[in-house]
N, C-alpha and C positions, 0 to 999 in steps of 0.2 A: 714550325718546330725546328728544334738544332737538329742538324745531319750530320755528327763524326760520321768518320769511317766504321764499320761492323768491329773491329779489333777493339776503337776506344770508345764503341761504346759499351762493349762487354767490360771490358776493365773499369769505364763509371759505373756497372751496374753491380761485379763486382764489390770495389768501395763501397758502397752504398749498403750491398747487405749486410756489410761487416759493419760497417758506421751507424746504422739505425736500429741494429740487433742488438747494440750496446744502449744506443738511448731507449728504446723497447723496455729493453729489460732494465734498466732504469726506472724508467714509469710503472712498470708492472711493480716491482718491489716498493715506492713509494706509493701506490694503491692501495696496495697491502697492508702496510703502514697505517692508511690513514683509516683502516676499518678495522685494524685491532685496537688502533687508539679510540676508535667511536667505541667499542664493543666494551674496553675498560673502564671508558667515562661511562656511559650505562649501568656496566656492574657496581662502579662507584658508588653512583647518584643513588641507585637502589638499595644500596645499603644505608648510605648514610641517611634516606628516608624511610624504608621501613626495617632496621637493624636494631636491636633490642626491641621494638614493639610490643608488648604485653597485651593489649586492647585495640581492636579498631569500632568505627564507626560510620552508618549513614553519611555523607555529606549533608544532607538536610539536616541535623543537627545543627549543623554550624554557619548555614545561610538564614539571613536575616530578609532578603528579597530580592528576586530579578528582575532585570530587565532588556528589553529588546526594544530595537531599531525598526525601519522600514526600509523600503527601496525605492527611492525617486529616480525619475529620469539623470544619467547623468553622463557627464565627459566619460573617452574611451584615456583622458589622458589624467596624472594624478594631480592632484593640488601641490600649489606651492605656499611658501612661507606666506601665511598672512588669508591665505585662501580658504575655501570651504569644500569639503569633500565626504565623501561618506564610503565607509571601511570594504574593503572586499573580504572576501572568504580566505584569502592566502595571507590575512595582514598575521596571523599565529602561528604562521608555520613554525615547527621545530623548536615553539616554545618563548620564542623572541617578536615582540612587536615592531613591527615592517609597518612606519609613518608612512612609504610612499606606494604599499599595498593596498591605495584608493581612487575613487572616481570621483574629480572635479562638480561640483555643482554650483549652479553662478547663483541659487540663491539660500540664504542660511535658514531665511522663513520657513524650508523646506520641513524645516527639523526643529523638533519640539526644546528647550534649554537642556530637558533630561537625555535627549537620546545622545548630545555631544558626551564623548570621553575625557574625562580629566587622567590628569598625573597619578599613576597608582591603580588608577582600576582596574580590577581582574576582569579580562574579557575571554570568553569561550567561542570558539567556531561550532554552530550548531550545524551547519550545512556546508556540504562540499563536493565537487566530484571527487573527490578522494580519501578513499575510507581512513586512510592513514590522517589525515589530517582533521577530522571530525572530531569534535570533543578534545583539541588541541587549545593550549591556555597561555596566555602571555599577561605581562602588567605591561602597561601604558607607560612609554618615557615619558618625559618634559617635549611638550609639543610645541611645536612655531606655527604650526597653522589649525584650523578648527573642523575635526573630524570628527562625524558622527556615525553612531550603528546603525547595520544594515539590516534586512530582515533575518540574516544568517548569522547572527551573535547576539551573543548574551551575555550581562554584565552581570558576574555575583557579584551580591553586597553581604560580605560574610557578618557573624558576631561578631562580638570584640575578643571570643577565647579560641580568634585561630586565627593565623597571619596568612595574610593574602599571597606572599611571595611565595611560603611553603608548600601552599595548595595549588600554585600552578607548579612547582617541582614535583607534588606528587601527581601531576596528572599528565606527567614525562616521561614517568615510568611504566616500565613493561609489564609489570602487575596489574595499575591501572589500565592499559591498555587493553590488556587480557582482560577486565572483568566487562571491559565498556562495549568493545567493538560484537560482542552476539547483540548486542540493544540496538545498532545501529542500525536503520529502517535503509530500505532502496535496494536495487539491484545494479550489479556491474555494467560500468558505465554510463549511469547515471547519476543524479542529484542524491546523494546522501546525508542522511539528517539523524538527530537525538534530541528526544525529548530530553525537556526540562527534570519530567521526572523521572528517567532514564539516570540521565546525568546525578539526582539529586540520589539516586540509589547508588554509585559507586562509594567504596568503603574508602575511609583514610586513616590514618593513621592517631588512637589517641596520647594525645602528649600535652605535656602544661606549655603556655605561649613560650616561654624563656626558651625552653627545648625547642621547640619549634624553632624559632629566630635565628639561635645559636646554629641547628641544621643546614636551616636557609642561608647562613653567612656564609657557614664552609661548601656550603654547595655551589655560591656563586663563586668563590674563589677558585674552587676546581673546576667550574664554568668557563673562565676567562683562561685557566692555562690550557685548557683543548680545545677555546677558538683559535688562541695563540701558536697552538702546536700544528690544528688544523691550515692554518692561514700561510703557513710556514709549506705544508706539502703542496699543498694547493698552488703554492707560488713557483714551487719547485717544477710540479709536474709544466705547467705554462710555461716556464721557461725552457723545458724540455723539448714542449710540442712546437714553441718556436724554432729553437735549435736544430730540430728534424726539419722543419719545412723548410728553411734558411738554407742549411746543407745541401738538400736535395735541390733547392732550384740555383746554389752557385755552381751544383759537380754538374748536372747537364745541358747549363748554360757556357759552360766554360769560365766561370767567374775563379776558380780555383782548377787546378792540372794536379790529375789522378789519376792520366796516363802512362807519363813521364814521357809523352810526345816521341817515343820510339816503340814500334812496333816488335812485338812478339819476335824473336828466331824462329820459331815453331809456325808462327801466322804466317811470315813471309815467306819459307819455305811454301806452306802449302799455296800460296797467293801465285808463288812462280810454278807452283807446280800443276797448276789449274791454267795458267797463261798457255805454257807447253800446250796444252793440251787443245 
């Protein structure tokens, strides 16, 4: 470890609290920030999905039929382009499909043609360690490699008079939320799960497709300006937590002088005054 003398290294310790009291409080305020911006985008999103609403309805109404995956042995690591893999419980988190939220498997045999995912399917997390993310919905990008469901999702295949994109935004929202998570079976810290017909009892919104679509657009578009906005603090704060740790190991390495290499009047006196003695 570096050994200043006791004087400098009270004066680095000094600096430092003033120096990281200000990036502290930096981060804290950018925290802030990024949870009243979740807290708007939420208020948002729920309005512009159940805001004028006149009727709701069943979701069974407007599924046409499910279906579900199984669980084969598989890699702890995920598939690459071109590979086979089959979906984990985290690939929906927060509503966004997570390509690399899977387990490798070396053979595609595994899996039936129907259990692979295409582009656009509405996939549901039926099971999870995590209540919060139980009953969580994403659509399917454009895939580069070939992943199939696990025994913990399920794919609704809606009607034709209600758009798949919509119904995973309403199933973002804290309303739905609210109506789903008392249905949601397990005890804390365990395997948590939702039936099918759990699921197919949450209430949504009724509206003609157009309405729907038209919600779904503006919903993605204020989508992308609070990833944007998010991606922004997020980067902020990182460069914060760098900036502290950089600071702190140039001032008590000696990489930068925040002594000013001359000792207190007040230090040396009592230095000679303890010598005296």
């Amino acid at each position: 470890m570096p050994a200043p003398a006791r004087w400098e290294q009270s004066r680095i310790a000094d600096f430092l609290d003033r120096e990281t009291a200000e990036i502290d409080a930096f981060v804290a305020e950018r925290g802030a920030l990024a949870l009243l911006a979740q807290e708007r985008f939420d208020a948002a999103r729920t309005e512009l999905v159940w805001g004028g609403v006149n009727a709701r309805a069943s979701l069974r109404r407007y599924i046409h039929s499910v279906e579900q995956g199984h669980s084969p042995e598989a890699d702890s690591t995920p598939a690459g382009p071109g590979e086979t893999g089959v979906l984990k419980a985290g690939c929906t988190n927060h509503g966004v499909f997570d390509i690399k939220a899977n387990k490798r498997v070396l053979e595609e045999s595994e899996f039936s043609p129907q259990e692979f995912v295409r582009t656009g399917d509405l996939i549901v997390t039926r099971a999870s360690g995590s209540l919060r993310h139980v009953g969580s919905a994403a659509l399917v990008p454009d895939l580069d490699r070939h992943l199939a469901m696990s025994d913990k999702h399920y794919r609704l295949n809606l009607t034709s008079g209600y758009d798949k994109r919509f119904v995973s935004f309403v199933m973002q929202t804290r309303l739905w939320r609210a109506a789903i998570e008392p249905m949601i079976s397990g005890a804390q810290g365990l395997a948590r799960n939702i039936s099918i017909a759990a699921l197919k009892g949450g209430q949504v919104p009724v509206l003609d497709l157009g309405e729907q679509q038209q919600r779904a657009e503006r919903i993605s578009l204020l989508s992308s300006e609070h990833e944007a906005l998010q991606a922004d603090l997020s980067q902020a704060l990182a460069l914060a937590q760098e900036r502290r740790a950089a600071l702190i190991s140039a001032a008590v390495t000696g990489q930068i002088d925040v002594t000013g290499r001359r000792k207190p009047a007040v230090e040396q006196l009592q230095d000679e005054i303890e010598e005296a003695r």
